[in-house]
C-alpha positions as CSV (number, residue, x, y, z in Angstrom):
1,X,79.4,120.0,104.0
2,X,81.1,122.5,106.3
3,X,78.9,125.7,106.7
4,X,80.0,128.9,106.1
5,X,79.5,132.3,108.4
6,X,79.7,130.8,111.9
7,X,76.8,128.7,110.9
8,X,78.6,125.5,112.1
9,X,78.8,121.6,110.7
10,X,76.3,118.7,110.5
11,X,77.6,115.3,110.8
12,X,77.4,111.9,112.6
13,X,79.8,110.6,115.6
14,X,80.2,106.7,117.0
15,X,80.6,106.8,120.7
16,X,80.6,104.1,122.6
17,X,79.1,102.1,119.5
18,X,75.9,103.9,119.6
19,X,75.8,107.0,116.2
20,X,75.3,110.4,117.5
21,X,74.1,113.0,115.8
22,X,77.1,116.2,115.8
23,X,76.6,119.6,115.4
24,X,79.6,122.1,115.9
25,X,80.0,125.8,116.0
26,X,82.7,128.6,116.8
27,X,81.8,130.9,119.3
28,X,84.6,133.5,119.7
29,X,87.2,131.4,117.8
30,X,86.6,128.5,120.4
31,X,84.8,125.3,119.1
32,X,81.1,123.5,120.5
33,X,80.3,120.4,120.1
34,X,76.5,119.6,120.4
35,X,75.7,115.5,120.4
36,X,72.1,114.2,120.2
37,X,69.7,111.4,118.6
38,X,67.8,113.8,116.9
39,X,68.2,117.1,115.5
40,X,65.3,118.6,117.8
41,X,67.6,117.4,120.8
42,X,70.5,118.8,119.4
43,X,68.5,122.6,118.2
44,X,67.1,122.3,122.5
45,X,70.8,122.1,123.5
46,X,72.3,125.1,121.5
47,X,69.2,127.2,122.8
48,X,70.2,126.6,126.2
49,X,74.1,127.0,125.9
50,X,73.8,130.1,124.0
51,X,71.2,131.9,126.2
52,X,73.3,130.3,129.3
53,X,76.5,132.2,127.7
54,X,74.3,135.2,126.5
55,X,75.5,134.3,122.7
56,X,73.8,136.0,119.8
57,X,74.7,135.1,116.5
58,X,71.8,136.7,114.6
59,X,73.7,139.7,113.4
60,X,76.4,137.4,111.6
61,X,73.7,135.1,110.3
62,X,71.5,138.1,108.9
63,X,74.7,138.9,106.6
64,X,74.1,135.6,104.5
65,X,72.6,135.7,101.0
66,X,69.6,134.2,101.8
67,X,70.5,131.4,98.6
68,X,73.7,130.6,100.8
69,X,71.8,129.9,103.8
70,X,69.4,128.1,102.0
71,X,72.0,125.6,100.5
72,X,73.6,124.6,103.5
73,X,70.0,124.3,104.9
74,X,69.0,122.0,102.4
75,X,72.4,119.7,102.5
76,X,72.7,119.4,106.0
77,X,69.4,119.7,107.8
78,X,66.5,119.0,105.0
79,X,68.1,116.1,103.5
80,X,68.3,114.3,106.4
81,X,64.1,115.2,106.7
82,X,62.8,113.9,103.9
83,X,62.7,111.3,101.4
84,X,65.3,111.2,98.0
85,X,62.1,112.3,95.2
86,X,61.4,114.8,97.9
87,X,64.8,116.1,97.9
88,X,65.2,116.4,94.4
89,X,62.5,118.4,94.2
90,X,63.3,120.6,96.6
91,X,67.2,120.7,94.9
92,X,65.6,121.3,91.8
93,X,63.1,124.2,92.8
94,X,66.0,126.1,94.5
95,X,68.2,126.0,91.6
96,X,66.2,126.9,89.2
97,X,64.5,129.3,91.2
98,X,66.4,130.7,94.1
99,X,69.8,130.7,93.1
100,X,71.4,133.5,91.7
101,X,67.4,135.1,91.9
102,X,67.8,138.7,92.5
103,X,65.9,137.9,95.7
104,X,68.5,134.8,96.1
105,X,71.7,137.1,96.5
106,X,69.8,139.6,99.2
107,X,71.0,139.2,102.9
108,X,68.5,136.6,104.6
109,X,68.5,139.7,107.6
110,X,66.9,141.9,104.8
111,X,64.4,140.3,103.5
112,X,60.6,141.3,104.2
113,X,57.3,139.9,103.8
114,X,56.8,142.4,101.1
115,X,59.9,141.0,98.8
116,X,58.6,137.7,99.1
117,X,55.2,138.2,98.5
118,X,56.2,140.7,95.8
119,X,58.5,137.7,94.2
120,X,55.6,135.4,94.3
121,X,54.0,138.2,92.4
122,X,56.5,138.5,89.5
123,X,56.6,134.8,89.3
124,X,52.7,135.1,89.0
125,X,53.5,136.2,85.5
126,X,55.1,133.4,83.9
127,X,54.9,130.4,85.8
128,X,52.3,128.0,87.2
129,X,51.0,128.2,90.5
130,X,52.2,124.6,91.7
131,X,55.9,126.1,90.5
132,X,55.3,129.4,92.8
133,X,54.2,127.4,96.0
134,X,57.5,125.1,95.6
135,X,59.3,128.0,95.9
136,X,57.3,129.5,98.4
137,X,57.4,126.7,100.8
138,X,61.1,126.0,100.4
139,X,61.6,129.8,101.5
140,X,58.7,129.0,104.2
141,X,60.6,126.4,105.7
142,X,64.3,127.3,105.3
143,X,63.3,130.5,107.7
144,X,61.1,128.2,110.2
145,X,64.1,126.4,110.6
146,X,66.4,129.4,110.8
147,X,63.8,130.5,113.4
148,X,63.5,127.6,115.4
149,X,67.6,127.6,116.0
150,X,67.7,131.1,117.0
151,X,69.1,131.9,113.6
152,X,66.5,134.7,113.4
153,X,63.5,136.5,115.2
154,X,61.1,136.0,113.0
155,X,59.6,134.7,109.6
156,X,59.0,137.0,107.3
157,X,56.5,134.2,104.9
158,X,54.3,134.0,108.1
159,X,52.0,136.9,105.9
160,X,52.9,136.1,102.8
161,X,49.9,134.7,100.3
162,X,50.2,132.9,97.2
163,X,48.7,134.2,93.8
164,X,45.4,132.2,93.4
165,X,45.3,130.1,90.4
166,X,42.9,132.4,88.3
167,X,45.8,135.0,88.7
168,X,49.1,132.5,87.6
169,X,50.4,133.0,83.7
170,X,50.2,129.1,83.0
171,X,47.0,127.3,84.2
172,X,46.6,124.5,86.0
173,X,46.6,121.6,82.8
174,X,43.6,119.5,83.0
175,X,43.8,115.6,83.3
176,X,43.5,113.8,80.0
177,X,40.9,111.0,79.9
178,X,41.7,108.6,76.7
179,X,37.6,107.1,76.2
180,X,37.0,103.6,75.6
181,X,37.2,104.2,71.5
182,X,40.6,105.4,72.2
183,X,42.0,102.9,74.0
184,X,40.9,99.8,71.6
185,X,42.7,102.1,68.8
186,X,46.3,102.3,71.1
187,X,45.6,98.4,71.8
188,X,45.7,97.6,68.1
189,X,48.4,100.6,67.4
190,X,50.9,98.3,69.8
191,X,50.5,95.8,67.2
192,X,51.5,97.5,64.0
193,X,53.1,96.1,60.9
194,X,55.0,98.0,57.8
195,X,52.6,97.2,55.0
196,X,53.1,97.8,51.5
197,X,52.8,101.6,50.3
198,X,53.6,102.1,54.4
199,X,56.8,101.6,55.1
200,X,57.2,103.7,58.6
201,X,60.6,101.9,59.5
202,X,62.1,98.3,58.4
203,X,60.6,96.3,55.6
204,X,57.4,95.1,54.8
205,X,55.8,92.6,57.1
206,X,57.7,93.7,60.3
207,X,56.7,95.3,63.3
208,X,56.8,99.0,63.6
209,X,57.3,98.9,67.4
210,X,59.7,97.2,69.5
211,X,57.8,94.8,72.5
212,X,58.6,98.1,74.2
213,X,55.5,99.8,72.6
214,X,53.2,96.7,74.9
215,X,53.6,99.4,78.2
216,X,51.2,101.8,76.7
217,X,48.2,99.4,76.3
218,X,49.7,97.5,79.4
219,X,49.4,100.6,81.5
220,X,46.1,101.5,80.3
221,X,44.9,98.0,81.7
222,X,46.4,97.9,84.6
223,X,47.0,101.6,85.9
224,X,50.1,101.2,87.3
225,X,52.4,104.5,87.6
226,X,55.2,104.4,84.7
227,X,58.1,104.0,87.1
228,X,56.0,100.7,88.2
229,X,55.9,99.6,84.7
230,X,59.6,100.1,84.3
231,X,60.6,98.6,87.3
232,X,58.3,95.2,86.3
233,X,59.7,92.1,86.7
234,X,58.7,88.3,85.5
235,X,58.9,87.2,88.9
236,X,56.4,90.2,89.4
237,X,53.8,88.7,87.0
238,X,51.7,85.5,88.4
239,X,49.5,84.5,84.6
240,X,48.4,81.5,86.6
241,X,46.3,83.3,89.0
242,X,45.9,86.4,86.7
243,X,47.6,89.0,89.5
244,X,50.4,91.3,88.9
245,X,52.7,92.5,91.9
246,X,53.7,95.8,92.3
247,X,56.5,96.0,94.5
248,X,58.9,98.1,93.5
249,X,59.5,101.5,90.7
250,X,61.8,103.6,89.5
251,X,62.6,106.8,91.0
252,X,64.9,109.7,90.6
253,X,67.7,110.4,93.1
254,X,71.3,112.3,93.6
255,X,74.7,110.5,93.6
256,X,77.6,111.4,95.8
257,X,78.3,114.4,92.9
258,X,74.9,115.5,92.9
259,X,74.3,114.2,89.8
260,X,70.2,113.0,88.9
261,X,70.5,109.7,88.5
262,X,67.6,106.3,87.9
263,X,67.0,104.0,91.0
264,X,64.7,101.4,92.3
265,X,63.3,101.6,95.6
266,X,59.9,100.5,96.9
267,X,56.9,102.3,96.0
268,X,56.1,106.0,97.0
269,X,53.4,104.5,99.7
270,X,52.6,101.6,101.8
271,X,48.9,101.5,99.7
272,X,51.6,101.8,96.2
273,X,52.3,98.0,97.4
274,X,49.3,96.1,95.9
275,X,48.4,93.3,93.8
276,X,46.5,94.1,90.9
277,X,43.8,91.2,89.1
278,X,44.9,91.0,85.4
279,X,42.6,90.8,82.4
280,X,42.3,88.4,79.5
281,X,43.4,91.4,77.5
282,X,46.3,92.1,79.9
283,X,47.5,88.5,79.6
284,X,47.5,88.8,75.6
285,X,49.8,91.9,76.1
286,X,52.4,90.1,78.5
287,X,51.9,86.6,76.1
288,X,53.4,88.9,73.5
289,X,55.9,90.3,75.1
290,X,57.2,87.2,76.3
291,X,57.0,86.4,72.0
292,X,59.6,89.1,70.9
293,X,61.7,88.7,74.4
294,X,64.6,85.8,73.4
295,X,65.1,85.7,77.4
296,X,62.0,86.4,80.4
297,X,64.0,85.1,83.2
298,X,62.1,86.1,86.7
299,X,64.7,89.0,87.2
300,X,63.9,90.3,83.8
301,X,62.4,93.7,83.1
302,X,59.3,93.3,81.3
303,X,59.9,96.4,80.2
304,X,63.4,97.8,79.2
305,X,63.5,101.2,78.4
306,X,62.9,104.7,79.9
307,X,60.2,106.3,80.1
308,X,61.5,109.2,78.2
309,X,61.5,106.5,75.0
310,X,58.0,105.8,75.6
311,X,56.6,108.8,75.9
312,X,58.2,109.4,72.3
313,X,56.4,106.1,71.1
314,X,52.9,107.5,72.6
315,X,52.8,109.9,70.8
316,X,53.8,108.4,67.2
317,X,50.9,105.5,68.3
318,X,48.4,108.4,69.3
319,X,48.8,109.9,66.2
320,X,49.0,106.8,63.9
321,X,45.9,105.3,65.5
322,X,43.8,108.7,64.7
323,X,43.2,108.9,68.8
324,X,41.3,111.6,69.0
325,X,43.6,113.2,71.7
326,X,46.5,114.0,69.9
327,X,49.2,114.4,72.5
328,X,49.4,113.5,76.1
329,X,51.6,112.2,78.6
330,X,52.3,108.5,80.0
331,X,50.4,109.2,83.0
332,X,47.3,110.1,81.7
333,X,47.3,106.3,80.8
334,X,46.9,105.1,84.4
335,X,44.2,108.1,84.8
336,X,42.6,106.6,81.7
337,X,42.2,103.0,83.4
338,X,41.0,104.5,86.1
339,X,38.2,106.6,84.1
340,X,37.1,102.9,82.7
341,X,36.7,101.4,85.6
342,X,34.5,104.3,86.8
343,X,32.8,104.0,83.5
344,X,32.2,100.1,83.8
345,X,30.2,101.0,87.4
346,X,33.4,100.4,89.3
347,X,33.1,102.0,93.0
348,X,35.7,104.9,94.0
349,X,37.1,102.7,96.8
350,X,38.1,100.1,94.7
351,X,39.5,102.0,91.9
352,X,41.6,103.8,94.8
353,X,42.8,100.7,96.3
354,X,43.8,99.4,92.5
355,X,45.1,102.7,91.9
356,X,47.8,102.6,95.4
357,X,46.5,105.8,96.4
358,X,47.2,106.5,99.8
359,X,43.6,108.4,100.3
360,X,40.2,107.5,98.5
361,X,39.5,111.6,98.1
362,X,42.9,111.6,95.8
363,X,40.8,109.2,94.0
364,X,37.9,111.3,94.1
365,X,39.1,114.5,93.5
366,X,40.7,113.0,90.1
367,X,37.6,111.5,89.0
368,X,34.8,113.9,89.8
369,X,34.5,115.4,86.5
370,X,34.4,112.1,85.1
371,X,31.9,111.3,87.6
372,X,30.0,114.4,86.7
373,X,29.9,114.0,82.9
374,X,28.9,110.0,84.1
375,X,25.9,111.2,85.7
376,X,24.4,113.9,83.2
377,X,24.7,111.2,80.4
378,X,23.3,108.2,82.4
379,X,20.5,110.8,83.5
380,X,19.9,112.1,80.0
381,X,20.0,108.3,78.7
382,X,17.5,107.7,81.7
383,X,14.4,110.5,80.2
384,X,14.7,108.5,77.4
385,X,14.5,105.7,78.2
386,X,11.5,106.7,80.5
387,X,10.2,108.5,77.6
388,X,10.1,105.7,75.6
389,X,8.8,103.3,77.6
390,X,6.1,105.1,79.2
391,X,7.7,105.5,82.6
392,X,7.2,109.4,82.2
393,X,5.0,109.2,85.9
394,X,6.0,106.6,87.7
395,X,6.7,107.0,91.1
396,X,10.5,105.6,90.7
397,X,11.6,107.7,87.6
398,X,15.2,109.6,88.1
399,X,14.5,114.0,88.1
400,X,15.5,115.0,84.6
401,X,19.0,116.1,84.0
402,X,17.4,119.7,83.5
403,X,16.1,119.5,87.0
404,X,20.1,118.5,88.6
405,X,22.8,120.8,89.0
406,X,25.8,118.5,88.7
407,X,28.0,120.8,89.9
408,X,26.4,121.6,93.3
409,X,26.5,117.4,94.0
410,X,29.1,116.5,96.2
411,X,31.3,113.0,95.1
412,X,29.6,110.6,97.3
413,X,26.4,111.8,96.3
414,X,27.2,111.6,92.1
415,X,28.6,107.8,93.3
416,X,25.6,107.0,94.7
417,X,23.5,108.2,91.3
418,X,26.0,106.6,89.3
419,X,25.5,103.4,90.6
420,X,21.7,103.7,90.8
421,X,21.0,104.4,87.4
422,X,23.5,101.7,86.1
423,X,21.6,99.1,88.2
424,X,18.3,100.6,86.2
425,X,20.1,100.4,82.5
C-alpha cells in the first residue's frame, strides 16, 4: 500500500536471491531507496541520510490526519510486527474508534497530551476500560513509531493516563464460575429428548440437540479454549490411553480484501500445545458423538459448527436445565473446569499447565476468588468439625474463619491452606 504525503512505500525486494526489506521516499521530487533485513536497519539508514542531506520532513508529516497516518502505519509497518489475532484487533480498535473520531481527522502535528487524555476521558463515559487502553496504546505506539523515524519530536501519550476502572461507564464483567450442581445439570441437558406434552423441536422421542450440543459438557471436562474445541480432530483424540491432543484452533484473520475471515493455525502459545488426560465422563461424551456422527474419519471435526451456534445452544441448555446462572458465555466453560479442579484439591500449577497458560499467575489471578471463597468454607467447615469433635484446644486446630482476613492472603498462601485443610477433611 503506497503512502500518501511524502511518507514513502513499504515492500520487499529479491537481490541476489537473498529478500530485502524496501523502503522508498521522495525527497524533492527525487526518489530513495532504503534496503535492509529489518526494519530497525532500514529506520538507522534514513536517520543518517536525512541528517547527512539536512532533510526535514516533519512539517509535511505534521499535516496528516492523525487516522491517515495511523492506517498506513498499521498496514505497512504493524502488520509486519505482530501476529494475525493481534492485528485484527488492532484493525478493529482503530475502526471503530479512531476513524472518522473527531480526534481521528485532527492533524497528527496538532495533537496534545491534553486531546488525548481528554479523549480517553470522554470515552470514560461509555465504554470499558480494556476498550479505552486499546485505543490508547494503538495511539501510543503509532507516535513511538512516528518518533523513532524522525516523523516527529515528540510523543504527546508520553503523560497521558488512563481512567482507572472505578471511573469507566461499563465495569470490568466478572468471570462466571458454573458449581459442580450446574455442571451435572448441562451434562444431562446435552442429552435431551422431546417427550410428550414437550415437544421443543422434532417429534417425540428424538433428540433436542444435534451431537453439536456434546462441546459444552466436553469443554467443561476438558477446559480447552472454544477455538480448540472447534478445531478438534479424531486423529486429535487417543480413547486408548484416555489423552486428548490439542494442537491446533481456530482463529480469526484478514484476507487479501480485508475481509474477517475463520482459520486454523497452531495454538496462541507454545504452553497452548499440551495433552490433556481424559475422563470416564469425557470418553462417554466423545462415545456419543461418534453415535450420531455417520462418518469420524481421523481428519474429521469432532465438532462442526461455530462457535457463534453454540453459544446460542448454551444458553437454550442453561435455561432448560434450570442452571442457576442463567446466561454466560462459552468461555466461562473452560473457567468452570478449571474452578473444579481447584475445588477437587487440584494444585495451581497443574491446573495452569492443563489450562495452556503461558504463566501460572494468569492461572492465579483467575482463580483467587475461587480460592478465597475455597478457604473461608473449608475453614468454617473446619470449627465445626472441631466443634464437634472436641478438637476445640488442640494444639493442631486451624484459627477460626473469624480470626482470617481472606482478603489480605496472598495466592500461594490461600494454596497452601487449601491444601492443608483438605488433607484434614
Amino acid at each position: 500500500m503506497k503512502r500518501k504525503n511524502g511518507e514513502g512505500t513499504w515492500g520487499k525486494k529479491i537481490i541476489n536471491g537473498k529478500e530485502y526489506i524496501r523502503y522508498s521516499k521522495t525527497y524533492a521530487d527525487k526518489r530513495k531507496d532504503f534496503y535492509g533485513q529489518s526494519i530497525s536497519e532500514i529506520k538507522t539508514k534514513i536517520l543518517k541520510y536525512e541528517k547527512s542531506n539536512m532533510i526535514n520532513s516533519e512539517i509535511t508529516i505534521a499535516k496528516q490526519p492523525i487516522q491517515e497516518y495511523m492506517e498506513n502505519w498499521l498496514n505497512n509497518i504493524r502488520i509486519y510486527e505482530i501476529g494475525e489475532r493481534t492485528f485484527l484487533t488492532n484493525k478493529t480498535t482503530f475502526k471503530n474508534y479512531v476513524k472518522n473520531s473527531s480526534l481521528g481527522m485532527v492533524q497528527i502535528g496538532n495533537i496534545t497530551s491534553k486531546d488525548i487524555q481528554t479523549m480517553l476521558n470522554d470515552m470514560a463515559k461509555n465504554y470499558s476500560r480494556s476498550t479505552i487502553t486499546k485505543t490508547f496504546c494503538l495511539y501510543n505506539l503509532c507516535y513511538d513509531y512516528a518518533v523513532s523515524i524522525g516523523d516527529l519530536a515528540n510523543n504527546p501519550c508520553a503523560s497521558v493516563k488512563v481512567p482507572r476502572e472505578n471511573a469507566v461507564a461499563i465495569k470490568k464483567k466478572q468471570i462466571a464460575f458454573l458449581d459442580i450442581d450446574d455442571i451435572e445439570k448441562l451434562y444431562n441437558e446435552a442429552d435431551r429428548l422431546n417427550t410428550k406434552g414437550n415437544i421443543i423441536n422434532g417429534k417425540e422421542g428424538t433428540r433436542v440437540y444435534s451431537a453439536n450440543a456434546y462441546a459444552i459438557p466436553l469443554i467443561l471436562y476438558t477446559g480447552m479454549r472454544i477455538g480448540e474445541c472447534t478445531a478438534l480432530q479424531w486423529k486429535n483424540v487417543d480413547l486408548d490411553n484416555k489423552t486428548i491432543s490439542i494442537v491446533q484452533a481456530h482463529s480469526k484473520a484478514l484476507d487479501e480484501n480485508g475481509k474477517e475471515i475463520r482459520i486454523i493455525k497452531t495454538p496462541k502459545t507454545k504452553k497452548s500445545v499440551r495433552t490433556i488426560p481424559i475422563s470416564d465422563r469425557c470418553i462417554k461424551i466423545l462415545t456419543k458423538i461418534q453415535a450420531l456422527r455417520k462418518h469420524c474419519n481421523p481428519d474429521d471435526f469432532i465438532i462442526t459448527c461455530k462457535a457463534s451456534n453454540l453459544t446460542r445452544t448454551l444458553y437454550s441448555m442453561l435455561k432448560r436445565a434450570n442452571c442457576s446462572i442463567e446466561k454466560c458465555g462459552l468461555h466461562a466453560l473452560r473457567h468452570s473446569y478449571g474452578s473444579m479442579l481447584l475445588s477437587k484439591g487440584v494444585d495451581i500449577k497443574t491446573i495452569s499447565e492443563l489450562m495452556g497458560h503461558t504463566d501460572i499467575s494468569t492461572t492465579a489471578n483467575i482463580y483467587v476468588n475461587v480460592s478465597k471463597k475455597l478457604a473461608v468454607d473449608s475453614v468454617a467447615l473446619l470449627d465445626k468439625l472441631n466443634n464437634n469433635d472436641g478438637l476445640a484446644n488442640t494444639t493442631n486446630k486451624v484459627p477460626s474463619s473469624n480470626s482470617i482476613d481472606i482478603d489480605s492472603l496472598d495466592k500461594e498462601t490461600i494454596q497452601l491452606l487449601i491444601a492443608s485443610l483438605l488433607k484434614k477433611l
